[in-house]
N, C-alpha and C positions, 0 to 999 in steps of 0.2 A: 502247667496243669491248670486244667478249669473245672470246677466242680458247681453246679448247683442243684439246691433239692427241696422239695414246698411240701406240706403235709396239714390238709384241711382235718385240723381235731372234729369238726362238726360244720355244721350249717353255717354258722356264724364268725367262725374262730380259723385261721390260716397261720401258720408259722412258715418262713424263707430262709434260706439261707445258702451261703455261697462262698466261696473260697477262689483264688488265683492266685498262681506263684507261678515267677521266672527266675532263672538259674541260666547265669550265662557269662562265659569266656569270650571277650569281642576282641578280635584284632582288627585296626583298621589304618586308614593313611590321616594324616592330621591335617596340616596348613599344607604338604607342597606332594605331589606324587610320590607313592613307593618307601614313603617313612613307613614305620614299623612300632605300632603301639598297642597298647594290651588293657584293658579293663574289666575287671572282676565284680558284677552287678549279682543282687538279688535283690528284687521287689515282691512284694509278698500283700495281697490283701484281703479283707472277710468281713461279713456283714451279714447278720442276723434279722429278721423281720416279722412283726406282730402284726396281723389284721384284723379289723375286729368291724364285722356288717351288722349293722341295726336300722329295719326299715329304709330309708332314704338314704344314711350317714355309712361312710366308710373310713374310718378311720385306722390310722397305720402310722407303726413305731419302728424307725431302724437305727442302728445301733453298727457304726462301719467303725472297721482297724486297718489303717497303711502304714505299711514300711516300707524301706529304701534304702538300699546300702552301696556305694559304688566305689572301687579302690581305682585308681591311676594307676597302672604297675609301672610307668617310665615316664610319670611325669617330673619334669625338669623348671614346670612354671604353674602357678594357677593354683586349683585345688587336686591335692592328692590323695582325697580322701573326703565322705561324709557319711551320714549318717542321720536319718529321721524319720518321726514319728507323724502321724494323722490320725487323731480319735474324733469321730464327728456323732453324732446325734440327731436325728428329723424327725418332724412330728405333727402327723396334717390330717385335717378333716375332709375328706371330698363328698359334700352335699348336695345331693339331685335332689331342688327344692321345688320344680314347678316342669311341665312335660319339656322335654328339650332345654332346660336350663342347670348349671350345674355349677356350684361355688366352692372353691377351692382357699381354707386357712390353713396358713401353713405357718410353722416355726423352725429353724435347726441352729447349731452350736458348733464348729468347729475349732482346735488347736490344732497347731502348725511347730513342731520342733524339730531343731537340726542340730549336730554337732558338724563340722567343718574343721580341715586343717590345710594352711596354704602351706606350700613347699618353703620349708626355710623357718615358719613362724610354728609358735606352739599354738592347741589345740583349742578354738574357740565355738559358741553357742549363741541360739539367739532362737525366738520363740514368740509367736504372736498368737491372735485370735481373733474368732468374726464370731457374732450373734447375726440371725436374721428374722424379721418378719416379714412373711408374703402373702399376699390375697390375689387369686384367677377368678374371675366369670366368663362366665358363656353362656347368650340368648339366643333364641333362633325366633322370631316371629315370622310366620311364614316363609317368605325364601330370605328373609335375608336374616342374617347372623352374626352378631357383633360379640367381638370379645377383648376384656381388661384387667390388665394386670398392674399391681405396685407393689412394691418389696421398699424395704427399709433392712440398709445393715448398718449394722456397729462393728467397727476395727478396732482394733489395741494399738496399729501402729499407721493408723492411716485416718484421714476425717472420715467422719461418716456419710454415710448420700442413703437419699431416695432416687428410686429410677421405676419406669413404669412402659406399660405399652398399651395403644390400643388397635384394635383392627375390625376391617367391617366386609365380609361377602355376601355376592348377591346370587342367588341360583335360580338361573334363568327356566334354565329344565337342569335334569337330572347328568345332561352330558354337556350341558353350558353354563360357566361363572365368573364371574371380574370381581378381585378383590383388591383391598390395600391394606397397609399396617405401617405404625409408625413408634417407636420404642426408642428405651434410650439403655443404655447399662454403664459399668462401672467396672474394671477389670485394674483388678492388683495385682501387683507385681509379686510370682512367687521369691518361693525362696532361692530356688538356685537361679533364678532369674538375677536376684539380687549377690548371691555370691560368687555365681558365675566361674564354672569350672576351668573355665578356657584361660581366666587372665587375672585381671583386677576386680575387685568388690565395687560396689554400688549400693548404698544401702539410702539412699538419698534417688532412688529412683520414685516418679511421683505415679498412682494409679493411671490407668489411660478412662479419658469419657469418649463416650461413643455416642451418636445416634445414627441410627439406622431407617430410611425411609425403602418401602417397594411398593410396585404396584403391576397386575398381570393379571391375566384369563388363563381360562383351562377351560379345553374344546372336546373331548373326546379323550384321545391319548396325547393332545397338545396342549402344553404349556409355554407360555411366553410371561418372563418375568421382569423387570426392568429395576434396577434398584442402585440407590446412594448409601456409602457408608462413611459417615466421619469420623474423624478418630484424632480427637487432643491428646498429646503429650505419645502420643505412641512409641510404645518401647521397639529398641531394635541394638542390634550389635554396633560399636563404634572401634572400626580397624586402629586407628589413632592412635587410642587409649588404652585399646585390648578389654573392654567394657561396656556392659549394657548401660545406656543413656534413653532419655527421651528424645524425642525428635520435636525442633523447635516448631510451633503453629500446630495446624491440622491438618492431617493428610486424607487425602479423600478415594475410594475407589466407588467406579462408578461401570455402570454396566448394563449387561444384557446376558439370559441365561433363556433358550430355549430347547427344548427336549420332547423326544416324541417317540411313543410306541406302541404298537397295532400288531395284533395275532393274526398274521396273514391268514389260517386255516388252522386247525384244531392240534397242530403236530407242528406249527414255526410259528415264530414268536421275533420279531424284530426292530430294534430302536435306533435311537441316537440323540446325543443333546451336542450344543454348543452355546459356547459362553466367552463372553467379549468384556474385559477387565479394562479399565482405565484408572491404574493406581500410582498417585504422583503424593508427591512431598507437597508441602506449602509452596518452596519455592521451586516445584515445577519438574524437579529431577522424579524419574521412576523409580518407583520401591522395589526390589530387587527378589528376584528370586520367586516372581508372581508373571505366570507369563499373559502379554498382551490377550491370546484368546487361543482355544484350544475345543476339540471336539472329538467327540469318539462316537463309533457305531459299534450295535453289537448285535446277533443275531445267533439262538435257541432251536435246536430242532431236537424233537423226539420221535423217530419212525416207529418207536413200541414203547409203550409205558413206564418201561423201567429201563431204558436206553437216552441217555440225555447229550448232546451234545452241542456245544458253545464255543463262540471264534467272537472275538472283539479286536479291537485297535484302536488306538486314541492318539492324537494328533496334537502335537504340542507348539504354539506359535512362538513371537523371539521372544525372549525375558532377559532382563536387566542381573547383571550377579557380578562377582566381584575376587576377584584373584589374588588371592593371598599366598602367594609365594613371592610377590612384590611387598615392598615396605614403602611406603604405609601402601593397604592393597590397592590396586585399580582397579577401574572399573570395565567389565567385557561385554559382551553379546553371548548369549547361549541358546539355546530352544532350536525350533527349527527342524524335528526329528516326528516318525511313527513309528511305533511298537504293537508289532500286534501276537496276541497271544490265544490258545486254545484248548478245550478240556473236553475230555468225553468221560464218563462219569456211571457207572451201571448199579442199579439198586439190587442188590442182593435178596433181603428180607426185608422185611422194614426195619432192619438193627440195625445192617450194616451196610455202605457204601462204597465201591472201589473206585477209582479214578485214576485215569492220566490224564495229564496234562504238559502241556511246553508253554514257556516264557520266551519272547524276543524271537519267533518262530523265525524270522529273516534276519537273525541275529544282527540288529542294528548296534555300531556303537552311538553312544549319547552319553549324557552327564546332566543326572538333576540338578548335582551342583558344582560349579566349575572346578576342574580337577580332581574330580574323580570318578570313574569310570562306572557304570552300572551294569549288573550281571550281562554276558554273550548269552547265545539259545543256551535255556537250561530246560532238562528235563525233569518229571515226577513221577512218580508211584506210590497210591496209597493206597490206605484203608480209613476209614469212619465207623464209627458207632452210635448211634445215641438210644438210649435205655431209660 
């Protein structure tokens, strides 16, 4: 269930708020085809929100609750069980201080609690926390438009860092632009990251740094994007040990991302992007589970207003993965597959929406991840509301 609902007391004054809750029985296959396992989840979250408009200034107070509860029903290793909490707090000013310029302060507070039980052992906890501060601007002088960001956090269980970004486009007209940006971030390791349901704990996992360079124009409905991501210490699965690790050095993905779409005529509408990944390890091996490059088209037609109809396919190149029904796993080849899917979709009122749809219309088989099969042609029938 999703709930949410806004209510302006007056000119000045906006209250939010929102709700999401899953309730779910999962059976699924584990490490080798056709096992038979069971887990009992419910995740639950809500967040309430104050805004408060004066002159130039918008300021805005949110106040969020997460839960997470997951049981193993036939786990025989790992964790069999957890349990946690996420109470966070944010608190920011966004100030439009000068015609097209706009500064953004900001603060929030999260905690992070788990209770955890591995098969075998009694029931343990563990609990950390982040403070942050952050400041955004944004100039536009004439066509060009620069914009910069820095944060500062504080960890409980981790050093602290500054990271930051800045970027700068230039608009040539209204339907031509060349931009760049250059950032950097700081990504901790969650919790189940660190305790890691599958096998062994990790609590000696280190943050990953990142920087991120790109650079690219936009033409009309064409973008062409080119971009470097590095990434020290990146966390990832180690078959070995049956536990999340770092990976030694920095692994870098590099690339190219272009996409492009144009409304043939007032009633079709049709795109397509492709993107080309070069993601390797320090020493040279591919990161797994990221395919080489892949592209999809998709094309929108409406012969009447309230008649919509859609057909897509996306095309997946080869990707590096890893087979674990061998010990310790090997390494395979996967990818190399297109899926394409379709929906026709009719508006009723404006409440309500009916739709069909099919998945895998040429019911390809494939595997996102090696050894396990994803859905044959499935069909649908629904209904939609929104109130």
């Amino acid at each position: 269930m999703n709930f949410k609902t806004g209510y302006w007391i007056d000119a000045y004054n906006r209250i939010e708020a929102g709700y999401h809750d899953v309730n779910a029985l999962n059976s699924y296959d584990e490490n080798t085809p056709n096992d038979e396992q069971h887990s009992d989840i419910r995740n639950r979250s809500g967040y309430v929100s104050y805004k408060y408009f004066e002159g130039n200034h918008a300021l805005e107070t949110t106040l969020t609750q997460s839960s997470f509860i997951k049981k193993e029903l036939d786990a025989a290793y790992g964790v069999s069980d957890y349990k946690g909490e996420i109470p966070s707090i944010e608190m920011k000013d966004t100030w439009k201080y000068y015609d097209k310029s706009v500064f953004v302060l900001g603060t929030s507070y999260e905690k992070r609690e788990i209770e955890y039980t591995q098969v075998g052992a009694p029931k343990e906890e563990r609990d950390d926390n982040a403070k942050a501060l952050y400041i955004n601007n944004t100039n536009q002088f004439s066509q060009l438009v620069l914009t910069e960001a820095l944060r500062y956090d504080k960890f409980s269980a981790f050093e602290d860092k500054v990271t930051g970004k800045v970027g700068a486009k230039y608009l040539f007209t209204d339907q031509f632009n060349l931009y760049t940006n250059y950032g950097t971030a700081y990504k901790t390791p969650s919790m189940l990251d660190m305790i890691n349901i599958w096998g062994a704990s990790n609590f000696d996992l280190k943050p990953e740094n990142i920087q991120s360079f790109n650079v690219g124009l936009q033409y009309t409905g064409l973008t062409i994007n080119f971009f470097r991501n590095e990434i020290e210490d990146m966390i990832d699965w180690d078959s070995a040990t049956s536990k999340n690790i770092n990976i030694d050095g920095t692994s870098i993905m590099r690339g190219v991302e272009i996409s492009y779409e144009q409304q043939l005529m007032q009633s079709l509408l049709m795109g397509g992007n492709y993107t080309y990944v070069d993601a390797k390890k320090e020493d040279g091996t591919r990161l797994t589970r990221r395919p080489r490059y892949q592209s999809t088209l998709y094309t929108t037609y409406m012969p009447i207003k309230k008649l919509a109809w859609n057909l897509n396919g996306t095309y997946i190149g080869s990707r590096a993965d890893q087979d674990f029904s061998t010990w310790p796993a090997s390494k395979v080849d996967t990818g190399n597959y297109f899926v394409a899917n379709t929906k026709v979709s009719y508006q009723i009122d404006p409440t309500w929406n009916a739709y069909v749809k099919v998945n895998n219309i040429f019911d390809r088989y494939y595997q996102d991840a090696y050894g396990f099969a994803s859905a044959q042609r499935s069909y649908y029938l629904g209904m939609e509301a929104k109130f």
